[in-house]
One Martini backbone bead per residue (centre of mass of N, CA, C, O) as a GRO file, in nm:
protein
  235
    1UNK     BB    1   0.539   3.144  -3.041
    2UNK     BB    2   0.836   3.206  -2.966
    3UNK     BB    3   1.153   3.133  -3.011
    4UNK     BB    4   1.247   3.121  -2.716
    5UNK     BB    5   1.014   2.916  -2.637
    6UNK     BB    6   1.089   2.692  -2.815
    7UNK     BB    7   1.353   2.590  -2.729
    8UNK     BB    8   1.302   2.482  -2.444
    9UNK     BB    9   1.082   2.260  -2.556
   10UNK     BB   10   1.305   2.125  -2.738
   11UNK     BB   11   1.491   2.028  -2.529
   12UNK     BB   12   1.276   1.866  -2.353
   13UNK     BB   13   1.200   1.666  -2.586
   14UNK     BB   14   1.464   1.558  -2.589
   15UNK     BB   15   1.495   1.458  -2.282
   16UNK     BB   16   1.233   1.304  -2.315
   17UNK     BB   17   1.357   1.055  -2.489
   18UNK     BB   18   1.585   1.015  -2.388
   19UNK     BB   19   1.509   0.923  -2.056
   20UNK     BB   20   1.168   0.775  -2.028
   21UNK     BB   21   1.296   0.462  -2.039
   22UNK     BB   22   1.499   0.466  -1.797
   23UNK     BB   23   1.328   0.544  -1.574
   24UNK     BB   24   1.091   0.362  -1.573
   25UNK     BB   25   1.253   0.114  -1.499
   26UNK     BB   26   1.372   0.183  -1.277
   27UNK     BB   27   1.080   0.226  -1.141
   28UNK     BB   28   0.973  -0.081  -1.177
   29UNK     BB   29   1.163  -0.178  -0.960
   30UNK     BB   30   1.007  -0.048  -0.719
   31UNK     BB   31   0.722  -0.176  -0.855
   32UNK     BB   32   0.436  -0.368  -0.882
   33UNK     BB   33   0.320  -0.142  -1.054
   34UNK     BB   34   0.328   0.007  -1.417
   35UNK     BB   35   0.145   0.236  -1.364
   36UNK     BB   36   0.270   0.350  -1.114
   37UNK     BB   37   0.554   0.406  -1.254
   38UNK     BB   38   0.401   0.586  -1.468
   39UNK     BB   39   0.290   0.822  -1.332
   40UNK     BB   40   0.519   0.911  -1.164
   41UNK     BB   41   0.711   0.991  -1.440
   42UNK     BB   42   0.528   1.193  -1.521
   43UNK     BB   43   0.525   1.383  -1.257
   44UNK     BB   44   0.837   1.427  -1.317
   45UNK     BB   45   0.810   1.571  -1.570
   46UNK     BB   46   0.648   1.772  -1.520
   47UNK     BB   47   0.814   1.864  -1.296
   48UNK     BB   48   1.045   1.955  -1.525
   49UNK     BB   49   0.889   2.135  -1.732
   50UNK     BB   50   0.805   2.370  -1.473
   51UNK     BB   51   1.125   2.346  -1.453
   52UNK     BB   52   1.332   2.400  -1.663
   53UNK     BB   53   1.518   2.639  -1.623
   54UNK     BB   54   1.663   2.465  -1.391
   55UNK     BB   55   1.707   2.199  -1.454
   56UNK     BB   56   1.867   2.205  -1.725
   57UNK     BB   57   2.149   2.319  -1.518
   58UNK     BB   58   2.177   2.045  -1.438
   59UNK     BB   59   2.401   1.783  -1.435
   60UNK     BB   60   2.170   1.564  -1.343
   61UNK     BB   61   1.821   1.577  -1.465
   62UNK     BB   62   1.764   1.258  -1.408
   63UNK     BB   63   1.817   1.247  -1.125
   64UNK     BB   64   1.628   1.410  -1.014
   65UNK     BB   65   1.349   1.298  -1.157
   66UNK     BB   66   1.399   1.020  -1.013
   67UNK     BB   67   1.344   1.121  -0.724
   68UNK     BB   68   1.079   1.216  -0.757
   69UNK     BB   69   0.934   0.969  -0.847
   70UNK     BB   70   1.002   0.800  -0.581
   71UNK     BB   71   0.805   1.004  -0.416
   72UNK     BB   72   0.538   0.939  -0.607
   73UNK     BB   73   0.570   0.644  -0.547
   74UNK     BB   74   0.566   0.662  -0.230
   75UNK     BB   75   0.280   0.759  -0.165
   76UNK     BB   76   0.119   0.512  -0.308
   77UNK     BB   77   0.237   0.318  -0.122
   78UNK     BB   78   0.144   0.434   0.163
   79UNK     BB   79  -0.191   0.388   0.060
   80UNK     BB   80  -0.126   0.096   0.006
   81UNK     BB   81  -0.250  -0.229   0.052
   82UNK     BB   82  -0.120  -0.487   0.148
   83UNK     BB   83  -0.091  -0.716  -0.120
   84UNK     BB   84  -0.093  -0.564  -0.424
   85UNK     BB   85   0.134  -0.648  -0.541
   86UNK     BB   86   0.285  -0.698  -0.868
   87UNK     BB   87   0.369  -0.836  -1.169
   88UNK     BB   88   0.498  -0.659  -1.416
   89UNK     BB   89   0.389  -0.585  -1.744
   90UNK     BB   90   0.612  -0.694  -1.970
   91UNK     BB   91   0.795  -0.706  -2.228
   92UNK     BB   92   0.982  -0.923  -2.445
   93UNK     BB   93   1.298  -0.896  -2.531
   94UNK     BB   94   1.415  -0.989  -2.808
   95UNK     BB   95   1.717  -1.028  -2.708
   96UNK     BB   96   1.637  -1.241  -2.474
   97UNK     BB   97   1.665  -1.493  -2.336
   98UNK     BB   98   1.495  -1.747  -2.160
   99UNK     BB   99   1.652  -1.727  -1.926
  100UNK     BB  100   1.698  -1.437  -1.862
  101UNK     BB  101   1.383  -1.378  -1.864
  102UNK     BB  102   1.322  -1.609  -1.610
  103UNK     BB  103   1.531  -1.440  -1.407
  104UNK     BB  104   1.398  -1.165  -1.423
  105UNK     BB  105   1.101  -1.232  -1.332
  106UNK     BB  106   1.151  -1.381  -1.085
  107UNK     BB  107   1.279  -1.107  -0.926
  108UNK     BB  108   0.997  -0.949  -0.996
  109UNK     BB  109   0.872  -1.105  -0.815
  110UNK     BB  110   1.030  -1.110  -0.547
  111UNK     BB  111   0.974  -0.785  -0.528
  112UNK     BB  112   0.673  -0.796  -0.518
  113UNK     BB  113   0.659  -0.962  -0.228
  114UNK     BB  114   0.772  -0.697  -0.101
  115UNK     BB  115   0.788  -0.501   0.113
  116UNK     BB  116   0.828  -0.177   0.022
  117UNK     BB  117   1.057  -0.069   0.186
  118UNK     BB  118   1.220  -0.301   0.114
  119UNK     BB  119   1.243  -0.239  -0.153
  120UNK     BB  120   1.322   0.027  -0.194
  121UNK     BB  121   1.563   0.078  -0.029
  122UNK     BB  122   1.735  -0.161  -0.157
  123UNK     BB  123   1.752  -0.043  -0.492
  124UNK     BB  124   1.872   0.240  -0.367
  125UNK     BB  125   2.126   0.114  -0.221
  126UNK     BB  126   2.224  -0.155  -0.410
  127UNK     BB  127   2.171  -0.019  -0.729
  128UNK     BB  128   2.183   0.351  -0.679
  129UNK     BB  129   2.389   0.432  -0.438
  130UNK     BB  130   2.198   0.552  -0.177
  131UNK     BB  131   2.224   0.674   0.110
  132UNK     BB  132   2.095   0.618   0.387
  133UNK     BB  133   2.020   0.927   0.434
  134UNK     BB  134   1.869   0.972   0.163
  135UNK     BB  135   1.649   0.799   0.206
  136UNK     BB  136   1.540   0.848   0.479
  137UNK     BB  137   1.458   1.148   0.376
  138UNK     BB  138   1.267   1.090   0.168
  139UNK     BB  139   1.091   0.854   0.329
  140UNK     BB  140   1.077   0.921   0.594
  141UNK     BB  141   1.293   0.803   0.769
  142UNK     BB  142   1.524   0.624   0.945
  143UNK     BB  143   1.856   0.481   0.966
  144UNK     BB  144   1.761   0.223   1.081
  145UNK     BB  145   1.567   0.142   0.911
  146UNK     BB  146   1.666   0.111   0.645
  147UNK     BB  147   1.902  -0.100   0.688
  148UNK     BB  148   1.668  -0.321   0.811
  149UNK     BB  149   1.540  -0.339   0.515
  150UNK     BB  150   1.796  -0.409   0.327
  151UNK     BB  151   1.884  -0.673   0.523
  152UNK     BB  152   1.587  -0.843   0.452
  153UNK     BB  153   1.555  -0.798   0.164
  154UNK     BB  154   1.860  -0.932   0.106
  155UNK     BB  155   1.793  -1.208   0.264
  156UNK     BB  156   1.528  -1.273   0.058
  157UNK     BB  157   1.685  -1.323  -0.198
  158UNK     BB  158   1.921  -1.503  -0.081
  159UNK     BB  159   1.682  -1.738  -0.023
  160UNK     BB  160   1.556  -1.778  -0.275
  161UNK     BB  161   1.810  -1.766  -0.508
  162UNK     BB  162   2.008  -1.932  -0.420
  163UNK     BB  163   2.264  -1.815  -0.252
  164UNK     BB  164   2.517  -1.796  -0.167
  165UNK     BB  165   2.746  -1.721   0.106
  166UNK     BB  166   2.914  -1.458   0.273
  167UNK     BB  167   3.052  -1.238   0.457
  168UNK     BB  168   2.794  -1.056   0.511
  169UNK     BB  169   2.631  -1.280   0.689
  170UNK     BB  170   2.821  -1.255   0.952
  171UNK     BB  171   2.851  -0.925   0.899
  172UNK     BB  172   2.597  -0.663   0.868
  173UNK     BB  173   2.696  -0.399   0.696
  174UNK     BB  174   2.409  -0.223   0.776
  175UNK     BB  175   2.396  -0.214   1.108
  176UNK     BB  176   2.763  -0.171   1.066
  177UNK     BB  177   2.935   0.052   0.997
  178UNK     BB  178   3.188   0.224   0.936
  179UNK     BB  179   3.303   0.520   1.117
  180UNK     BB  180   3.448   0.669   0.849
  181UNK     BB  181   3.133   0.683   0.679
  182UNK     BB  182   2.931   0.812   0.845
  183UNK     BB  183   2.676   0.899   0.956
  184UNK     BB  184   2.430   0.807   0.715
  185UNK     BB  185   2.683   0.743   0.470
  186UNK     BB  186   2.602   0.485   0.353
  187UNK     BB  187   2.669   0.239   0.119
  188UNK     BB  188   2.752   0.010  -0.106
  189UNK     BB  189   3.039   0.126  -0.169
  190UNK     BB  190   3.125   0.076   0.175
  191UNK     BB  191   3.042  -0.241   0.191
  192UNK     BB  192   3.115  -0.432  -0.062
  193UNK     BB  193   2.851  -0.436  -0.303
  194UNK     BB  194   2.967  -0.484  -0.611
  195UNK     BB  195   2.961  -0.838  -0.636
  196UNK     BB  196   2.725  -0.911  -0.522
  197UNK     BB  197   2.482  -1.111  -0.598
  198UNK     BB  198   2.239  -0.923  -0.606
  199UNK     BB  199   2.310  -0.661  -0.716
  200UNK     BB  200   2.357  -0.804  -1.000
  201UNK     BB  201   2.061  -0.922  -1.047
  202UNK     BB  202   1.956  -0.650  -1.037
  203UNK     BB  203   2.134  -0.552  -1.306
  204UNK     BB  204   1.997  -0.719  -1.486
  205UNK     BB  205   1.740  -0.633  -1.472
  206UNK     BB  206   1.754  -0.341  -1.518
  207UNK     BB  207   1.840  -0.410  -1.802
  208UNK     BB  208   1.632  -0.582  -1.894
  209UNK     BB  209   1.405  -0.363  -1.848
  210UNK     BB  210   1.461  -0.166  -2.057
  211UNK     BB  211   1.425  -0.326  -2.288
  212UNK     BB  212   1.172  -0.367  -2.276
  213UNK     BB  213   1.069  -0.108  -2.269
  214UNK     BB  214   1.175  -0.048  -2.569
  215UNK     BB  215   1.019  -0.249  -2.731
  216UNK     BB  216   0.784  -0.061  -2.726
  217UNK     BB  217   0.672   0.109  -3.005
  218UNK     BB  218   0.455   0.312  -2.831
  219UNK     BB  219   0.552   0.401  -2.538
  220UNK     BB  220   0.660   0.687  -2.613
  221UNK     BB  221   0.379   0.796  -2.733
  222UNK     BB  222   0.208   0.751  -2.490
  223UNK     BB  223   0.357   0.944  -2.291
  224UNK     BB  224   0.369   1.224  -2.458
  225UNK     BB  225   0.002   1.206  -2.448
  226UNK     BB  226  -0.022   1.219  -2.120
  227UNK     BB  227   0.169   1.446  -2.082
  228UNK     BB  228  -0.008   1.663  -2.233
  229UNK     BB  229  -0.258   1.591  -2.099
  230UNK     BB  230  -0.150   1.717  -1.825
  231UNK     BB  231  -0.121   1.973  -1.920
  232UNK     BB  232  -0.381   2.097  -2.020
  233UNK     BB  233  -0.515   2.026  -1.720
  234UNK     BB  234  -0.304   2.216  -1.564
  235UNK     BB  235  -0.422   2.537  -1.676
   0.00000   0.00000   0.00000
């Protein structure tokens, strides 16, 4: 290996330490399955190492890996027969109190109980802020599609979770946007839910899985010895 290839290497090995337990905790936030979340993220990890040279010079080369994976575990969903989601067997990090963690899995048993549609959407629109367009497009549904299924989502979650009523219930915000927001272009803050109530409980969870992701000291060198196995299988 000469030292040009070996730089380029080095690189992605920093960013693969960098940032694959920050994405498998979001992937495992759309996924009742820790397998499938691990596979998806892994497959985007691959294909981002067989394309680093363009990737490296993206400003945000984490959110493609992101995106990547979403697509290949929207795949997986979409062959699995209705009712196979379970909740994900997650390790409780050290630092996370008894309530923090028992609502933390509460909420992960109720994204679990939704169908895959409604998970996904709601996760990708209402925790990592992509517009009602760009989820159509990955997971090839109908902005209407989405809308729907973000909204019967998030009103299953507000009613498990016995979370009071706010303006948003009484006027859906997703089934018909502001029209200076553009057609397709909605997304959640433009539609003023960045302190409702669900979006929170999101964001509690996906730091609480975070940490739980890092908890595993195994976990991150497992992940590095599947992907090598990927590679020398694909050559």
């Amino acid at each position: 290996m000469s030292a040009e290839q070996a730089v380029p290497q080095r690189d992605f090995e920093a960013f693969f330490s960098h940032t694959y337990e920050r994405v498998l905790a979001q992937v495992i936030m759309l996924s009742g399955h820790r397998e499938d979340a691990e596979d998806a993220t892994q497959e985007a990890f691959l294909e981002a190492y067989r394309a680093w040279d363009r990737i490296a010079g993206y400003d945000l080369p984490e959110a493609w890996v992101y995106r990547v994976s979403v697509q290949r575990l929207w795949k997986t969903h979409r062959r699995r027969r209705t009712g196979q989601d379970r909740l994900p067997d997650i390790p409780v990090p050290v630092q996370a109190g008894p309530e923090q963690s028992a609502d933390a899995r509460e909420v992960l048993r109720l994204l679990a109980t939704l169908p895959p549609r409604q998970r996904v959407t709601m996760v990708l629109f209402c925790l990592h802020g992509w517009s009602q367009r760009e989820i159509a497009k990955t997971l090839r549904m109908t902005r209407g599609g989405v809308a729907a299924n973000v909204s019967k989502a998030r009103l299953t979650l507000k009613e498990a979770l016995d979370m009071a009523a706010d303006d948003t219930s009484r006027h859906d915000p997703f089934m018909s946007g502001p029209k200076s927001a553009g057609a397709g272009r909605l997304n959640a803050g433009q539609v003023g839910l960045s302190r409702d109530p669900v979006v929170m409980a999101l964001r509690n969870v996906q730091a609480w899985l975070r940490a739980a992701v890092q908890a595993d000291p195994e976990g991150l060198g497992r992940a590095r010895t599947a992907l090598a196995r990927r590679l020398e299988e694909g050559r």
